[in-house]
TIGU-437418 format. One record per residue (C-alpha): residue number from 1; residue in three letters; y negated, x negated, z. Coordinates in steps of 0.001 Angstrom, whole numbers. Last residue first. Layout:
BEGIN
<node NUM; "Ala"; <Y; X; Z>>,
...
//
This chain:
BEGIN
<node 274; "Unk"; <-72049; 12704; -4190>>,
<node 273; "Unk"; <-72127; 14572; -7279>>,
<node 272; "Unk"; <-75549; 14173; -9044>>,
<node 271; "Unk"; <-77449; 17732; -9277>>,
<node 270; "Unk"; <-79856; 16859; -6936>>,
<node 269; "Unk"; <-80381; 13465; -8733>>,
<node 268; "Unk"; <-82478; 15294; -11627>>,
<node 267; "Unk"; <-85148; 16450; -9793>>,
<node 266; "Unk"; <-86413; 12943; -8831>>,
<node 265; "Unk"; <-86298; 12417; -12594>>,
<node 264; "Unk"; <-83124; 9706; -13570>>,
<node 263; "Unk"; <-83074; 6379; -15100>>,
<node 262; "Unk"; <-79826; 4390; -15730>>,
<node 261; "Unk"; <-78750; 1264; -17096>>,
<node 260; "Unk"; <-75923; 197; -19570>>,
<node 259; "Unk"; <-75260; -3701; -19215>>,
<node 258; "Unk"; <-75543; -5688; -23060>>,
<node 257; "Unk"; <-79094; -7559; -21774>>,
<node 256; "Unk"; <-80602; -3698; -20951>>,
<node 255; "Unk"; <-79046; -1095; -22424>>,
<node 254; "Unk"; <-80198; 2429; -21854>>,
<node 253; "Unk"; <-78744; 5627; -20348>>,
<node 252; "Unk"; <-81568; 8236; -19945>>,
<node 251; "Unk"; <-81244; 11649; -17333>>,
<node 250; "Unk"; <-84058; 14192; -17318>>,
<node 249; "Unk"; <-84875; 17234; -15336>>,
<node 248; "Unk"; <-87951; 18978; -17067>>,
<node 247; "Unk"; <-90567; 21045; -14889>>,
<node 246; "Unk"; <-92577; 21475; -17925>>,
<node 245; "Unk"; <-96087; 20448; -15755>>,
<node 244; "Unk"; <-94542; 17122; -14930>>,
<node 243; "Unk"; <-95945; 16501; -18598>>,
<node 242; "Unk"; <-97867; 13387; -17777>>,
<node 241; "Unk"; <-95655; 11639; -16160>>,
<node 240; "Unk"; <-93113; 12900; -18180>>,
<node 239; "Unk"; <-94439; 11673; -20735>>,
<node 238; "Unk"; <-95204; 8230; -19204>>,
<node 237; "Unk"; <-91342; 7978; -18473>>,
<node 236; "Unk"; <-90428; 8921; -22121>>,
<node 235; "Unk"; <-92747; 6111; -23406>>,
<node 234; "Unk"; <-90888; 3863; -21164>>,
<node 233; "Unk"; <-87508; 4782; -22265>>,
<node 232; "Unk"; <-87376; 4992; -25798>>,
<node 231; "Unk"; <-89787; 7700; -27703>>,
<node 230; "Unk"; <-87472; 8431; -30464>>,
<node 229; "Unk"; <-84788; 9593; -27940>>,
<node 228; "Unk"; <-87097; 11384; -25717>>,
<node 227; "Unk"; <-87900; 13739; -28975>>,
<node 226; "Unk"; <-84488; 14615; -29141>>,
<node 225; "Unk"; <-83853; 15804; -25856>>,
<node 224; "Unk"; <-87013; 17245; -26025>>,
<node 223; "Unk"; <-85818; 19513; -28764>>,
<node 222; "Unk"; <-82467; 20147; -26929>>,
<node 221; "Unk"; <-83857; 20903; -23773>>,
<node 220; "Unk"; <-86476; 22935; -25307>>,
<node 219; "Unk"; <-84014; 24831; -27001>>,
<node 218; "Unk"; <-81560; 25122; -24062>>,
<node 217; "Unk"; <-83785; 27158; -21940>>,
<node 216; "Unk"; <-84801; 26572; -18168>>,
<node 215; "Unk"; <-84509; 22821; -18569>>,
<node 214; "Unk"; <-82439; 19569; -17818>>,
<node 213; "Unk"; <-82650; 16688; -20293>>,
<node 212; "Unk"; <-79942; 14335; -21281>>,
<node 211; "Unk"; <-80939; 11297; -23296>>,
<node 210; "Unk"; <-78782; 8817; -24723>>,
<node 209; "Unk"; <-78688; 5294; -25970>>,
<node 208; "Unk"; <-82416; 4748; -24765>>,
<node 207; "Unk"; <-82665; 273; -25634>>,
<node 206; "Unk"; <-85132; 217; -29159>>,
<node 205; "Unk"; <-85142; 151; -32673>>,
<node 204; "Unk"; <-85576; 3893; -34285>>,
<node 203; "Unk"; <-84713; 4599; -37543>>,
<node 202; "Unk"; <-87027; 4367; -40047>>,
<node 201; "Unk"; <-89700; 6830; -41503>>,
<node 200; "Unk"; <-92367; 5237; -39576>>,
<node 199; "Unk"; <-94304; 8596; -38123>>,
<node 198; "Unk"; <-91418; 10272; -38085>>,
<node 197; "Unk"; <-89132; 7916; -36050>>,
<node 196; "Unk"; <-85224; 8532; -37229>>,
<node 195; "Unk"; <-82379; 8980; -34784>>,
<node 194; "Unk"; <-79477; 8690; -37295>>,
<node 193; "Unk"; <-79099; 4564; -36260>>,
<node 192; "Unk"; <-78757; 2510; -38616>>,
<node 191; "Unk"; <-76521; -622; -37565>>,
<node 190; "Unk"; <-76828; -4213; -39469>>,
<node 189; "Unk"; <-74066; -6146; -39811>>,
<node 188; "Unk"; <-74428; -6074; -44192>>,
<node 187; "Unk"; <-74664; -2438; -43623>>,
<node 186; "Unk"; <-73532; -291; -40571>>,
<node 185; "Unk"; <-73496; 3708; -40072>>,
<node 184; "Unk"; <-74525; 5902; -37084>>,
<node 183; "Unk"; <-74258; 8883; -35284>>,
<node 182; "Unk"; <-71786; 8112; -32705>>,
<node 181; "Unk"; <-73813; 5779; -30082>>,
<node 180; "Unk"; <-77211; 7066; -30439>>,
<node 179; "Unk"; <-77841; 9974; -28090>>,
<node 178; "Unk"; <-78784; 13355; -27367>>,
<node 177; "Unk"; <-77663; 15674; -24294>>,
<node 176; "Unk"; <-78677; 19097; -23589>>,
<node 175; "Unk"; <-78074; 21229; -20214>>,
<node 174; "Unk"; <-79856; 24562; -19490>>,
<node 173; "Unk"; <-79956; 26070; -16268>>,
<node 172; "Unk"; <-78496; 28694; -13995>>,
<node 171; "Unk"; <-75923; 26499; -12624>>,
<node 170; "Unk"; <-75325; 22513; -12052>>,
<node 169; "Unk"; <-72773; 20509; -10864>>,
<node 168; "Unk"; <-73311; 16431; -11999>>,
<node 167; "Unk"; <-70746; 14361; -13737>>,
<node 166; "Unk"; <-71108; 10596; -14452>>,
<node 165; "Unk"; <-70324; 8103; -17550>>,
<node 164; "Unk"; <-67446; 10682; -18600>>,
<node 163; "Unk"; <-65583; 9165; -21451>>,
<node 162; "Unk"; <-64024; 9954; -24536>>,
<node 161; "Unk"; <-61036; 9526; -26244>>,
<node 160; "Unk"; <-60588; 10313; -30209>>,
<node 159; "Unk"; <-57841; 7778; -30537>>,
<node 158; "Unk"; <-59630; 5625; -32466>>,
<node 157; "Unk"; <-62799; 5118; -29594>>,
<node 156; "Unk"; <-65757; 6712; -29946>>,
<node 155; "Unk"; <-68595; 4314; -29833>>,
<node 154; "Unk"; <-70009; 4090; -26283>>,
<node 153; "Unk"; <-72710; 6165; -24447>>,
<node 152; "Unk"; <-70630; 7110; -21500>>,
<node 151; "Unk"; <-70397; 10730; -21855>>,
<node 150; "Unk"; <-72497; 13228; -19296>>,
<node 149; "Unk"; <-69642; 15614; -17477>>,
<node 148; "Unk"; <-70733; 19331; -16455>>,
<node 147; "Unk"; <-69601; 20810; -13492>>,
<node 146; "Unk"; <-70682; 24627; -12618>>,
<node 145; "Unk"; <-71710; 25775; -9252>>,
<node 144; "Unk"; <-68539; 26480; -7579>>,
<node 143; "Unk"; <-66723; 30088; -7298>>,
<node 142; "Unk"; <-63802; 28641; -8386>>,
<node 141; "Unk"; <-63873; 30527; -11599>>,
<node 140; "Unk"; <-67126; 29451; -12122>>,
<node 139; "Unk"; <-70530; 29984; -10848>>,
<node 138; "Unk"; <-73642; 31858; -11596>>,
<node 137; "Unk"; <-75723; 29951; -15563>>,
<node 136; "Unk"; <-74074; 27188; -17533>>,
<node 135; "Unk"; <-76127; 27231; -20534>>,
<node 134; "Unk"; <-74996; 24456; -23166>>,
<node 133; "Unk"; <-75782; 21947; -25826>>,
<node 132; "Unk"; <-72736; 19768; -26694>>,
<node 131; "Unk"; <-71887; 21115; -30149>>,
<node 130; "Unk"; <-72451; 25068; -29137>>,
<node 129; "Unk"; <-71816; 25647; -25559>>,
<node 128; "Unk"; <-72374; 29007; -23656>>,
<node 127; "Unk"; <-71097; 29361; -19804>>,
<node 126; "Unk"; <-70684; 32198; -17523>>,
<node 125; "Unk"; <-71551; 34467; -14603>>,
<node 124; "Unk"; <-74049; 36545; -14666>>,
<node 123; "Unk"; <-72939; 39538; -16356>>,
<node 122; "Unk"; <-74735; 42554; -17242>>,
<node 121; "Unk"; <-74157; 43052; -21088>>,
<node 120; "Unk"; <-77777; 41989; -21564>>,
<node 119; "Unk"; <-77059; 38848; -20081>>,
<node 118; "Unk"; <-74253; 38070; -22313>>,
<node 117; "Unk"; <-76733; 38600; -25478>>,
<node 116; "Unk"; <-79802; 36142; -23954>>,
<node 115; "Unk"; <-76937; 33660; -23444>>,
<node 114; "Unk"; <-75825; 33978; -26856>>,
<node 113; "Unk"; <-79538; 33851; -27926>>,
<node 112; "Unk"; <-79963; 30810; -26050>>,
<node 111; "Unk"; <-77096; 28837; -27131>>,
<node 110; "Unk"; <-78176; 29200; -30526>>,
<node 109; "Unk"; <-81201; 28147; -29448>>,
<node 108; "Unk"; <-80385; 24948; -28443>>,
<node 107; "Unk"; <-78327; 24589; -31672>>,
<node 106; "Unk"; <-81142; 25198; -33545>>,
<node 105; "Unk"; <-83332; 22708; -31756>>,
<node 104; "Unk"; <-82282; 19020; -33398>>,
<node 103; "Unk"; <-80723; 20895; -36386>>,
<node 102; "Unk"; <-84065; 22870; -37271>>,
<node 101; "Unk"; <-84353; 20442; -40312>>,
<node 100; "Unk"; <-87348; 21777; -42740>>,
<node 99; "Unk"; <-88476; 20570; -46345>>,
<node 98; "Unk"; <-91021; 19305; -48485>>,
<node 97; "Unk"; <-90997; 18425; -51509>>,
<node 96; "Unk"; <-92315; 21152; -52835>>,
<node 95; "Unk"; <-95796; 20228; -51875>>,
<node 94; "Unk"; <-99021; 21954; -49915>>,
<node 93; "Unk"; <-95963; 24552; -49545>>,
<node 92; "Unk"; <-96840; 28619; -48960>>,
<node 91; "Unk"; <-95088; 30106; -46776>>,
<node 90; "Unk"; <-94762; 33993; -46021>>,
<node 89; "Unk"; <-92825; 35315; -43057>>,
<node 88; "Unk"; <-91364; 38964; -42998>>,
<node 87; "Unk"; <-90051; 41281; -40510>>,
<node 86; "Unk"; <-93296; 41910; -39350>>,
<node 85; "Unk"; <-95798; 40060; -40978>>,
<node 84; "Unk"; <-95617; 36139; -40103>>,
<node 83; "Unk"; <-97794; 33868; -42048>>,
<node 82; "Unk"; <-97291; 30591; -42439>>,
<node 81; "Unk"; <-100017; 29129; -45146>>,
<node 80; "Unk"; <-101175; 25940; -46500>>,
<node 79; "Unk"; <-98281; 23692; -45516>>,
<node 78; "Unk"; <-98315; 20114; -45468>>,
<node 77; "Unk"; <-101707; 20439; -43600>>,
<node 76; "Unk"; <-100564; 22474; -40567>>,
<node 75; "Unk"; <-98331; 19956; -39160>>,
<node 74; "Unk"; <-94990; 19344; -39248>>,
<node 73; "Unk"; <-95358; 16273; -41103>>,
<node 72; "Unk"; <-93650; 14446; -44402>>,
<node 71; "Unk"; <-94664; 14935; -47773>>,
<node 70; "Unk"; <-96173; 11810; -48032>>,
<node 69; "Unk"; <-93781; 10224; -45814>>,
<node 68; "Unk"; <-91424; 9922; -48990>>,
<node 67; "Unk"; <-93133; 7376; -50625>>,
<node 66; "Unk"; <-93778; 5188; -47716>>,
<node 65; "Unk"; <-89622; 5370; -47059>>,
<node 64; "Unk"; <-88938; 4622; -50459>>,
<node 63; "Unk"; <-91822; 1711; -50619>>,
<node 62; "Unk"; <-89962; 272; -46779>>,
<node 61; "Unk"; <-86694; 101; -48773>>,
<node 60; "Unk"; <-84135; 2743; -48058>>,
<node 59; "Unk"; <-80420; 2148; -46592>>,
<node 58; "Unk"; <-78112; 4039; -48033>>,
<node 57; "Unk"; <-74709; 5056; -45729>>,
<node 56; "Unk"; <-73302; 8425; -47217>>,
<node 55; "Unk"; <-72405; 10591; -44301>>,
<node 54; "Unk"; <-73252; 13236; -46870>>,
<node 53; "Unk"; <-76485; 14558; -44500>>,
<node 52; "Unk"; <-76670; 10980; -42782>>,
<node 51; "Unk"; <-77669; 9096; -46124>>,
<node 50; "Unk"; <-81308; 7388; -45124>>,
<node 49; "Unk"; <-83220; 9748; -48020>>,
<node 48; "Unk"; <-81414; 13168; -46953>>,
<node 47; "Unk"; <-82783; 12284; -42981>>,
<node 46; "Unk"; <-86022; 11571; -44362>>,
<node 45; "Unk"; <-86527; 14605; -46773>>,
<node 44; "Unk"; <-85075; 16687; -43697>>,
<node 43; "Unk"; <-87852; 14872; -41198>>,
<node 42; "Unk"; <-89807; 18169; -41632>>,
<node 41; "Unk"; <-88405; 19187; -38194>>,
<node 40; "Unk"; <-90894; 16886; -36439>>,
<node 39; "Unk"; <-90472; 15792; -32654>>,
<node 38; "Unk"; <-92550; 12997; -32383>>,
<node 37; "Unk"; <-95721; 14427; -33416>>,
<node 36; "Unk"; <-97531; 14670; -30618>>,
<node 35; "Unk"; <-94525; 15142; -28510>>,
<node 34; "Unk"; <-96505; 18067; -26984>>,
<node 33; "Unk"; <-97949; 19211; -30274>>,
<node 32; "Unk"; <-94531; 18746; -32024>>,
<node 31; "Unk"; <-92896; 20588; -28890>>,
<node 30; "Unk"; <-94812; 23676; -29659>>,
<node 29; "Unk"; <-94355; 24300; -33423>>,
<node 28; "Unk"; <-90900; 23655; -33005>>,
<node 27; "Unk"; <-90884; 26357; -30140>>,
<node 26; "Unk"; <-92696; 28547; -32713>>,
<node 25; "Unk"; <-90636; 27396; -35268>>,
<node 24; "Unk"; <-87698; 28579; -34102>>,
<node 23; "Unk"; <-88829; 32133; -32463>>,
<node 22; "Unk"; <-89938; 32768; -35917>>,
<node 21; "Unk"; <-86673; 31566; -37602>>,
<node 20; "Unk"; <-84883; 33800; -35182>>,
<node 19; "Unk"; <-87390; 37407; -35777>>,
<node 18; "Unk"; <-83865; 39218; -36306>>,
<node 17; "Unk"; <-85394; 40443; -38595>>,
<node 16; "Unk"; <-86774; 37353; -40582>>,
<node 15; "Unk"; <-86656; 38347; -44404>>,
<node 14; "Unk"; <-88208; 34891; -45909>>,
<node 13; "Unk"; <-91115; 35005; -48773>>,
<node 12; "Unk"; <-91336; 31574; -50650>>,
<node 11; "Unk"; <-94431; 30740; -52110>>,
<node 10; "Unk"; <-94151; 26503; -53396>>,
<node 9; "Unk"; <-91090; 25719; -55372>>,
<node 8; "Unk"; <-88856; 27086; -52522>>,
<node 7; "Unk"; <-85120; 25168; -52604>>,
<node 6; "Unk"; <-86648; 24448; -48962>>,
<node 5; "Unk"; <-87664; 28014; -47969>>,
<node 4; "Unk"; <-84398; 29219; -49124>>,
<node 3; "Unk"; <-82223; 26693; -47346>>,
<node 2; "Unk"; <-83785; 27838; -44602>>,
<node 1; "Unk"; <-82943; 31285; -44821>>,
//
């Protein structure tokens, strides 16, 4: 489906009955308004441009990325018309160019709709995870609140080893976790990070190596999760300053003169293992 409405010259008609893509962009909808922009699923363009959809490192010049910010933005004016009819959505593109990436929430909801199913075969205890983003939700086979480990935001090492940086037990809530430390490719010495800022069109600069956030549904978690990660760490504390209203739990790692530092949300420490 969404390779549809991107190969789409301009009207493209999806078949949505499962009403997924809606649900989607709704919440996409939602947390570019709260982000202001900083969450953006129209990045794709961006994403293609840098190399991380081949895993073909190609640095763009500052005209490339200028050029292809154009077309660029979630919002209402790159596309002229959204409208959802029943099973059907119509879109109508301000530009052809432009194109969706759910991948920083469609995972999240992935996890959500399996969760959603599972509940509606009665049972309360389990746990959904789809590439890192999870719902742990009653209590395990030990009859424990579920533990879930955070990784230590360090390059995977050759043996395919990785490490907890702390553990926290947890139930009946969401659980997402981005970060910088895997996703990335080097030039001349120079690292580019996959985390891309939509307003610039490069990748973001700055200390956050990972974000985990805490939430009632794994697509916001995962979106936010996200959207922290372009913000860095003190624009992600005024947010959620701001925003206490979205009852968020977060956890950031960050470097701070080569040491890895921590921030957590008051809420977030409960679920620390003593």
């Amino acid at each position: 489906m969404i390779s549809q409405l991107n190969n789409g010259e301009s009207t493209t008609t999806l078949i949505d009955p499962s009403g997924y893509f809606k649900r989607c962009y709704a919440k996409s909808q939602e947390v570019y308004s709260l982000t202001n922009g900083l969450f953006d699923p129209s990045v794709f363009p961006l994403v293609a441009g840098w190399g991380f959809m081949k895993d073909m490192g190609s640095p763009l010049s500052g005209q490339e990325v200028d050029s292809i910010l154009q077309f660029v933005s979630f919002k209402q004016g790159q596309i002229h018309n959204m409208n959802f009819i029943g099973d059907s959505c119509l879109l109508e593109k301000k530009d052809p160019r432009f194109k969706m990436d759910f991948n920083a929430i469609a995972q999240g909801l992935s996890v959500d709709v399996i969760a959603d199913f599972i509940r509606s075969k009665g049972h309360s205890n389990f746990y959904v995870e789809i590439g890192g983003e999870m719902i742990v939700s009653g209590k395990n086979r030990s009859g424990e609140a579920w533990k879930i480990g955070i990784d230590a935001p360090v390059e995977q090492s050759e043996e395919g080893v990785r490490k907890l940086e702390n553990v926290i037990q947890i139930t009946d809530k969401a659980i997402a976790t981005s970060g910088n430390y895997r996703k990335f490719y080097e030039v001349d010495g120079k690292k580019y990070a996959h985390t891309l800022h939509p307003k610039t069109g490069f990748p973001v600069e700055h200390s956050l190596l990972s974000a985990t956030v805490v939430a009632e549904d794994c697509a916001t978690a995962d979106a936010f999760a996200t959207a922290f990660m372009v913000m860095g760490v003190e624009e992600t504390k005024k947010f959620l300053l701001k925003h206490k209203y979205l009852q968020m739990d977060v956890y950031l790692l960050y470097d701070k003169d080569g040491e890895i530092k921590r921030y957590s949300t008051e809420g977030m420490k409960k679920y620390f293992r003593e």
